[in-house]
C-alpha atoms as a printed R data frame, in Angstrom:
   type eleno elety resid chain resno        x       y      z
1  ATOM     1    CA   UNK     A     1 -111.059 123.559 -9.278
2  ATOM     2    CA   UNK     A     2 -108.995 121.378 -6.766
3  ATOM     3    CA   UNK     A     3 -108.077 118.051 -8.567
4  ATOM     4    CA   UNK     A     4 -107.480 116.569 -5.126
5  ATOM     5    CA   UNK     A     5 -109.924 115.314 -2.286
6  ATOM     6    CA   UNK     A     6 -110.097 117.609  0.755
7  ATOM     7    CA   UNK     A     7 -108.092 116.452  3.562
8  ATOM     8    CA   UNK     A     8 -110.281 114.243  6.944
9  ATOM     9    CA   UNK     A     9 -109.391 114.982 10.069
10 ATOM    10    CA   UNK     A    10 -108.733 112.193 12.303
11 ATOM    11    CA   UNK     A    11 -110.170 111.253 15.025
12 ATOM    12    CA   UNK     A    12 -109.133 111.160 18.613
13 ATOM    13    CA   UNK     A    13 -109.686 106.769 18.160
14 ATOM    14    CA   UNK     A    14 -107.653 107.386 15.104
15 ATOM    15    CA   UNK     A    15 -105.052 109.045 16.268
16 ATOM    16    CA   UNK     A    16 -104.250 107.099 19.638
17 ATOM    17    CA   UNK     A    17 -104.303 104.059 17.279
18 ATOM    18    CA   UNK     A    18 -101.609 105.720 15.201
19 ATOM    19    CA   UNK     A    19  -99.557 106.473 18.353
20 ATOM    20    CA   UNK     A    20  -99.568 103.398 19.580
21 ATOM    21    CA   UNK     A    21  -98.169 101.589 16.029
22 ATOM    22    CA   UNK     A    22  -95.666 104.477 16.082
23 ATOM    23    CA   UNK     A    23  -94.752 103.237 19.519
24 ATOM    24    CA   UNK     A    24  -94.631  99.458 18.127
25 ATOM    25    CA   UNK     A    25  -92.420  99.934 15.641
26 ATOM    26    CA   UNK     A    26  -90.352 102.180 17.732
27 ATOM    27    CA   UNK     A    27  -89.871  99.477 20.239
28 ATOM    28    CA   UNK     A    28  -89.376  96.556 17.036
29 ATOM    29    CA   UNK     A    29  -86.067  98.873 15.823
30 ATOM    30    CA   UNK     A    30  -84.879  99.361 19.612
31 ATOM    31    CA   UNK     A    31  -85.046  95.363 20.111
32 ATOM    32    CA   UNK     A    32  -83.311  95.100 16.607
33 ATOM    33    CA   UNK     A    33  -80.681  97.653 17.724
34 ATOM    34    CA   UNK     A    34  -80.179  95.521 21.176
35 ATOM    35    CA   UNK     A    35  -80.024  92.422 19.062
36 ATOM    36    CA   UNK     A    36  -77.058  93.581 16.708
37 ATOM    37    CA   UNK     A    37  -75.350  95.389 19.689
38 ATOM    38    CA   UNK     A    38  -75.069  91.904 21.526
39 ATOM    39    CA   UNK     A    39  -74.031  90.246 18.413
40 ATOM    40    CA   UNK     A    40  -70.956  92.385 17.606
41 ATOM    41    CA   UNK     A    41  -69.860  92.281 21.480
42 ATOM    42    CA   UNK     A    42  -69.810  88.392 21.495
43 ATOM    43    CA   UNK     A    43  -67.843  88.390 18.522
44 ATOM    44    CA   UNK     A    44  -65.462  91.190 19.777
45 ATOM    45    CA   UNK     A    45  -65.448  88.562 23.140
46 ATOM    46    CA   UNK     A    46  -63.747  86.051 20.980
47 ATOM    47    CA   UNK     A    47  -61.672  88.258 19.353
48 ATOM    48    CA   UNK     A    48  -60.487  89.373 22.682
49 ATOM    49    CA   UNK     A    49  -60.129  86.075 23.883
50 ATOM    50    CA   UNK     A    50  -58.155  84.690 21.242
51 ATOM    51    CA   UNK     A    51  -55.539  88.601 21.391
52 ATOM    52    CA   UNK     A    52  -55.056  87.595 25.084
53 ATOM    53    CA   UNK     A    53  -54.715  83.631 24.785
54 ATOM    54    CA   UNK     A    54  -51.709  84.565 21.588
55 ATOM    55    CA   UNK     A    55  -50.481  87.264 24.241
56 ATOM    56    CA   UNK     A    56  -49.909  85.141 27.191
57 ATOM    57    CA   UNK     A    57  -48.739  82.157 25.689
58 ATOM    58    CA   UNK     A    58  -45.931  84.750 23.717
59 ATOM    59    CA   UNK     A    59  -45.201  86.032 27.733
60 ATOM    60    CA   UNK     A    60  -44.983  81.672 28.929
61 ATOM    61    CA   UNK     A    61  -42.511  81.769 25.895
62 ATOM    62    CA   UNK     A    62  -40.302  84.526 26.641
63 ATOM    63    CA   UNK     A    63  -39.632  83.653 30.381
């Protein structure tokens, strides 16, 4: 004797629906992604900025 309910199909509504949120949250982890990319370049910008400001004021100082 099964101690379970039987399994539903879904239907076509149901499934499109389910698509769709797949697709949603998909997209909300993409934008998150994008978000944290940017992030960590603008901070890599300063870090850049601040390597090439020490390096050319070390060149003014050795001519």
């Amino acid at each position: 004797m099964p101690t379970h309910p039987p399994a539903r199909r879904r239907s076509p509504v149901q499934r499109k629906a389910r698509r769709g949120t797949t697709s949603i949250e998909y997209t909300m982890i993409a934008g998150l992604v994008a978000v944290a990319i940017i992030v960590a370049l603008t901070n890599l910008g300063a870090i850049v900025d601040v390597l090439f400001t020490l390096v050319a004021a070390l060149t003014t100082a050795a001519i």
